[in-house]
N, C-alpha and C positions, 0 to 999 in steps of 0.2 A: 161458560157464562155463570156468572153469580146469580143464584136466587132466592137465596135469603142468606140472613146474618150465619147461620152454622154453614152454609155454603163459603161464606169467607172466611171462619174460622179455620176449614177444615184449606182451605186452598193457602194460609198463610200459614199453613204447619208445612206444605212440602219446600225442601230445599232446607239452604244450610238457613238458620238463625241470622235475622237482621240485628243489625246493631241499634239501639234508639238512646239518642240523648235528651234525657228530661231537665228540663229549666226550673229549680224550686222545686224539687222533688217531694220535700220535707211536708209530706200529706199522707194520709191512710188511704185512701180511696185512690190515692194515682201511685202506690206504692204496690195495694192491693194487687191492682190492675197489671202494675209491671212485672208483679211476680208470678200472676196469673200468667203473661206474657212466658216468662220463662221457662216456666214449669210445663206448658201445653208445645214447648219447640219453637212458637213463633219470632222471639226477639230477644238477644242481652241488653243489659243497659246500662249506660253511663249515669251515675245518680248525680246532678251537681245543684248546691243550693246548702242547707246549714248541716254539716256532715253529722253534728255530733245528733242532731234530730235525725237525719236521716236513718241512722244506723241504730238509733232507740228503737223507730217505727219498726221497720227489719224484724227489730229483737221480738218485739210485743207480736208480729205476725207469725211468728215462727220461722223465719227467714234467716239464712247465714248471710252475712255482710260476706263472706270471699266467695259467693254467686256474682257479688254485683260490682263493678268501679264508682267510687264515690270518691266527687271529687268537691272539696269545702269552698263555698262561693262568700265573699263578705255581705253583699247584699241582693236584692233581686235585679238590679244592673249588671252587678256583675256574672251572676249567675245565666243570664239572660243570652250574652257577650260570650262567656265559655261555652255553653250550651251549642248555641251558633256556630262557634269557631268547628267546635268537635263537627259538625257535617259537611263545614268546607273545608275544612281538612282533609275530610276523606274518614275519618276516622269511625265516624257515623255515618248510619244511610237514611235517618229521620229525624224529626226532632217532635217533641212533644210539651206542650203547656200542662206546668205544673202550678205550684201555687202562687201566682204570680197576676197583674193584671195582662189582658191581652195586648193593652199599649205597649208595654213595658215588653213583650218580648215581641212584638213588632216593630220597634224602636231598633233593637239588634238585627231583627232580619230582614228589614229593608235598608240598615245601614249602605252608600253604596260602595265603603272599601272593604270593609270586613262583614258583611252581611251575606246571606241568599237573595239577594236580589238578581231577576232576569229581563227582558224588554217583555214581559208578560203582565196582565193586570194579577192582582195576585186575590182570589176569591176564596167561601168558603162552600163547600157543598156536605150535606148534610143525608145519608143513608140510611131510610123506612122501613123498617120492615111491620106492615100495618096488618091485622090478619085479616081483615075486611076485604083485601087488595091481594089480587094476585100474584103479583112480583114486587119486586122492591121500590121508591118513588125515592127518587133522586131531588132536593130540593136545594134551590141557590137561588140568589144567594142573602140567606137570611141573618146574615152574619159582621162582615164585613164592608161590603158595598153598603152607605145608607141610602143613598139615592141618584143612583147610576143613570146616564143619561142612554143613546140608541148605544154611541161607538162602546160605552163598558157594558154596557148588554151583549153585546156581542161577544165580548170578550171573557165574559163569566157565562155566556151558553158555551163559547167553546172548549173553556177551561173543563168544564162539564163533560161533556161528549170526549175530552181524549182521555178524563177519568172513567169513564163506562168503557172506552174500548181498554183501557189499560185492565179492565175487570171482566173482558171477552166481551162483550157487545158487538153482534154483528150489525143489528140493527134496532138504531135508537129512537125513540120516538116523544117531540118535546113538546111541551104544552107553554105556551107564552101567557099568564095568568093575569087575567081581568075582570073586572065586574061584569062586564056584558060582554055579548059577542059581537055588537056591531061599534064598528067604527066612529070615533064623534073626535072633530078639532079641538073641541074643549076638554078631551080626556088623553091625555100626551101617551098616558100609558098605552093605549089602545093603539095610538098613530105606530108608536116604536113597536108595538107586536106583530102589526101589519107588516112595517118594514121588516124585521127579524123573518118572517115567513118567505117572506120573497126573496133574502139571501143565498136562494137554491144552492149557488155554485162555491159559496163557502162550508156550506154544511154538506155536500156532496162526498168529500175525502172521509169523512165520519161513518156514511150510510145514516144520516139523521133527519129525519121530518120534523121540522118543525113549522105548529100552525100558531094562529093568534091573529085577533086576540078572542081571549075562550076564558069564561069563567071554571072553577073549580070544579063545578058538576059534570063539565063536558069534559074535561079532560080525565075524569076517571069511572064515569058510568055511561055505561052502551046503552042505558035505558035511558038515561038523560038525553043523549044525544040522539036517539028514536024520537023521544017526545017533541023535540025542539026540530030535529029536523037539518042538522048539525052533519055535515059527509066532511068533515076534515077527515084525514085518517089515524094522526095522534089523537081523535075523539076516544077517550073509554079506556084509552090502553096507554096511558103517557107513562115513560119511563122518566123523566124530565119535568120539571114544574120550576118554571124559571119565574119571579114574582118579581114583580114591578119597584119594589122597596122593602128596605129590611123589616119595616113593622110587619108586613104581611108575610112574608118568609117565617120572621120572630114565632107569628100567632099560628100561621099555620103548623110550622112543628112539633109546638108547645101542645094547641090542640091535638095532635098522633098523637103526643109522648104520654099527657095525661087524659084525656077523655077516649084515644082510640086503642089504649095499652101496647103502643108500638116499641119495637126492639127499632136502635140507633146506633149508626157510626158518622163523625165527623170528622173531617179534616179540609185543611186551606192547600191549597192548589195554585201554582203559579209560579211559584220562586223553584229554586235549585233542587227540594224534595219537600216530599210531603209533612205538613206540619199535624202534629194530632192536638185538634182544640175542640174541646167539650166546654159546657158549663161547669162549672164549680159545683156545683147543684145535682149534676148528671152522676150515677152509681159506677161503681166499679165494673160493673158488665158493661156500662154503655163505654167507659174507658181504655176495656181489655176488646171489645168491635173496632175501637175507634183504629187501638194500636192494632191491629189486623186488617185495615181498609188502610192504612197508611203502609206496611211493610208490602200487602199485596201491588197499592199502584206504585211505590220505587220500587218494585221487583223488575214490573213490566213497562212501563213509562221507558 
């Protein structure tokens, strides 16, 4: 079981080197990252995106271009489109957003003749590591889904839960996240948390609890849930925080990343293998977790 970010580090160094294909490579910070990747064992990479930038960056890093395949894309369509291809080919076993918008290389992976597309909803889950917090907090989907009804709720909690067992999770415990904990018709979120909880017999093959609906406090402090009086048993201890819409997903991450000085990996979950999507914004460490939460679940997925 993973529990924390150098737990995954260290778990995406055994075995041989994945291969990742980045989309628009032509950036320091996901160049950084990939060579990071290289250097610690975890991944080679296919570079595709404007070669003659790519293999400047290289230079300027201290990087040999004949570490790496670099392959010259005319724009970030095309780029996007090779990127893709190289994973359904075979030829890669991930792919990773490079400098590029997140449309545009979602546009190639949901393609449905030459894409990664699956009969899966395809989500984004995002990995905490917050030091306030015991273990890691698994958060989705604040990314992707903007306003998921019950049926993609369900399908971004379970997308969830087979990325925690793909990370050894024997037993997972999910928080369905709300303003309050009591139930009200006029607050949909809460309806669909209810319902999510009582799906016993889908979240059974996972070993997954999940309660709701439970504000933020309940789901990761044991005193919280003392005080209010709170017996879920994902109370205090959620490895899961599934959020009702992406602004709250958005704000809550944002809040770890910058007020709670949290360590992060991200990747989208759903299609044919793991996609590594950060922000533009996000440093080369959270980049070089990202590409290691992504090599770790196509290892074992």
């Amino acid at each position: 079981m993973i529990h924390s970010i150098d737990d995954l580090l260290k778990a995406a160094r055994q075995g041989e080197p994945a291969t990742l294909a980045v989309a628009c490579a032509h950036d320091h910070d996901v160049l950084r990252a990939v060579a990071g990747a290289r250097q610690e064992g975890i991944a080679q990479a296919v570079l595709v995106g404007k070669a003659g930038k790519i293999c400047e960056i290289l230079k300027e890093l201290g990087e040999e271009e004949s570490h790496f395949t670099v392959v010259d894309a005319a724009d970030d369509t095309d780029a996007a489109q090779k990127a893709v291809a190289l994973v359904r080919e075979g030829r890669a076993g991930f792919l990773m957003k490079g400098l590029l918008p997140t449309a545009e290389l979602m546009r190639a992976v949901i393609d449905r003749e030459k894409g990664l597309r699956t009969d899966r909803l395809i989500s984004h889950v995002m990995m905490y590591e917050v030091p306030s917090y015991p273990k890691p907090l698994f958060l989705t989907d604040g990314g992707m889904n903007t306003y998921p009804d019950l049926e993609k709720k369900a399908d971004i909690l379970e997308n969830a839960a087979q990325c925690l067992r793909a990370l050894g999770y024997e037993q997972i415990y999910a928080a369905c996240i709300c303003g309050a904990e009591d139930v009200s018709p006029k607050i949909q979120a809460t309806v669909d948390a209810k319902a999510l909880s009582e799906m016993t017999a889908r979240w059974q093959p996972y070993h997954m609890v999940v309660n709701g609906p439970m504000g933020l406090d309940l789901a990761i402090s044991r005193a919280a849930c003392e005080h209010k009086h709170y017996g879920g048993e994902a109370g205090g201890r959620a490895d899961i925080l599934l959020v009702p819409t992406y602004e709250v997903g958005n704000g809550i991450g944002k809040a770890m990343t910058y007020f709670g000085g949290a360590r992060s990996a991200g990747i989208i979950v759903g299609a044919r293998a793991p996609i590594v999507l950060v922000s533009r914004a996000d440093t080369a460490e959270t980049k070089l977790s990202s590409i290691a939460l992504g090599c770790v679940v196509a290892q074992n997925q």
